[in-house]
C-alpha positions as CSV (number, residue, x, y, z in Angstrom):
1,X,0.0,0.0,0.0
2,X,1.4,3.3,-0.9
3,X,1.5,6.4,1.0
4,X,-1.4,8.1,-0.6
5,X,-3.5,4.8,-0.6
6,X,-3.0,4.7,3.7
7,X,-3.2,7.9,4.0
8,X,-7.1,7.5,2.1
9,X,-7.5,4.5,4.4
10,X,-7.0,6.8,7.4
11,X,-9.2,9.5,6.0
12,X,-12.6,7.1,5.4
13,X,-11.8,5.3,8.6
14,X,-11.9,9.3,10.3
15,X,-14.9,10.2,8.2
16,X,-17.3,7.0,9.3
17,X,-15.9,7.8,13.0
18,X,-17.0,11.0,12.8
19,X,-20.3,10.6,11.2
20,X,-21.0,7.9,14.2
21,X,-20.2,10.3,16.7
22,X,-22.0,13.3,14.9
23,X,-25.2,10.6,14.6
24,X,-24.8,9.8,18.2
25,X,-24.4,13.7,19.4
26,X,-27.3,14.6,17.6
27,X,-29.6,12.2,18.9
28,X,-28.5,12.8,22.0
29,X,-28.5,16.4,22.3
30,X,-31.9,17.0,21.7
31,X,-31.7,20.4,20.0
32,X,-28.7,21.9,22.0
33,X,-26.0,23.0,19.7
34,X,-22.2,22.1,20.7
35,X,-19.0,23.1,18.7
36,X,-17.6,19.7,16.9
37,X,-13.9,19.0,17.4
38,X,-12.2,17.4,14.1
39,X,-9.1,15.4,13.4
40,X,-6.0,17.4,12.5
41,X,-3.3,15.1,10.2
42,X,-0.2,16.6,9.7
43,X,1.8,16.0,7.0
44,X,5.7,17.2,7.6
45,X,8.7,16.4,5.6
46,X,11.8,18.2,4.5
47,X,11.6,20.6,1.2
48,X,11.0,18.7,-1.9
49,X,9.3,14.9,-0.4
50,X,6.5,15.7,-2.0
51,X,4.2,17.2,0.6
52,X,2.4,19.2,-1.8
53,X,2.1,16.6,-4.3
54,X,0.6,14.0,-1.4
55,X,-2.1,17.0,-0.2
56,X,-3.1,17.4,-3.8
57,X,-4.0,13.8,-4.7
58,X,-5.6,13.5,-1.3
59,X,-8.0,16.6,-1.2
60,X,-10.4,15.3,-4.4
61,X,-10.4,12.4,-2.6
62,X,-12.1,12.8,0.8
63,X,-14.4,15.6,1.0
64,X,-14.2,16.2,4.4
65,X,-10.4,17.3,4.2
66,X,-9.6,20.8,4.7
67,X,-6.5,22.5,3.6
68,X,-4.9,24.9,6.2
69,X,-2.5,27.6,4.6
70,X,0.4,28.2,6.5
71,X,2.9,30.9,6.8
72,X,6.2,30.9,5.4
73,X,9.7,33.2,5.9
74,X,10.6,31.6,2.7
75,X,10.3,33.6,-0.9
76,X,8.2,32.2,-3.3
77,X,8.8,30.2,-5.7
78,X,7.2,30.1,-9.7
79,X,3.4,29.0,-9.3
80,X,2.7,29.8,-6.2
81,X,0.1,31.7,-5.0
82,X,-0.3,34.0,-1.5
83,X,-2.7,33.3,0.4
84,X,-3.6,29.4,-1.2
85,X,0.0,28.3,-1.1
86,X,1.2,29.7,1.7
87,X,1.0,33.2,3.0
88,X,4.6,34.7,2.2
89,X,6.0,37.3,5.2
90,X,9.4,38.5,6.0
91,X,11.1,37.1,9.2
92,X,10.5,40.7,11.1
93,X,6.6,40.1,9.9
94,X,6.3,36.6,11.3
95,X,8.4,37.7,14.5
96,X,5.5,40.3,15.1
97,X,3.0,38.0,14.2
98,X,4.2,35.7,16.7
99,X,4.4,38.2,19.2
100,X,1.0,39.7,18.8
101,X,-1.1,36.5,19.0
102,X,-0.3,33.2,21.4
103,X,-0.4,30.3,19.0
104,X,-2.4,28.7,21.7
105,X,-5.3,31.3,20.8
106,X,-7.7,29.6,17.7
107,X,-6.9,32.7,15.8
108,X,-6.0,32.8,12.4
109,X,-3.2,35.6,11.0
110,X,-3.4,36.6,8.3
């Protein structure tokens, strides 16, 4: 089994676990409204693995996958795009960025 056929695996295993539990909170909760957590994969690797090419082939393939656009010190290179692939910010930028929100906070900088 290759990566991108596990990681698939992993992704419908998450979504039917997470439709069960959404079934079982909604028929339990009898019309209160709670917040639903979700399931974070990470996928790290040093430049060039293939990260990008692993995220693409997953994402038409499990529709419950989000993409999260991080921020990068790095420039950019041909093709990409700020704001989709990453957002692009000098060192001093990021420093403040780090500075003015706790990355503990839920917030998103953008």
């Amino acid at each position: 089994m290759n990566t991108v056929e596990a990681l698939t695996k992993l992704g419908e295993t998450i979504e039917t676990d997470t439709r069960a539990k959404d079934e079982a909170k909604k028929n339990s909760s009898r019309g209160k409204r709670k917040q639903r957590a979700g399931n974070l994969i990470v996928i790290t690797g040093p430049s060039g693995v293939g990260k990008g090419t692993l995220v693409h082939k997953l994402l038409p393939r499990m529709d419950k996958l989000k993409y999260s656009v991080s921020v990068t010190t790095r420039a950019n290179r041909p093709g990409e795009i700020e704001g989709e692939s990453y957002f692009f910010r000098t060192r001093s930028e990021f420093e403040d960025m780090i500075s003015r929100v706790p990355l503990w906070s839920g917030r998103v900088c953008r």
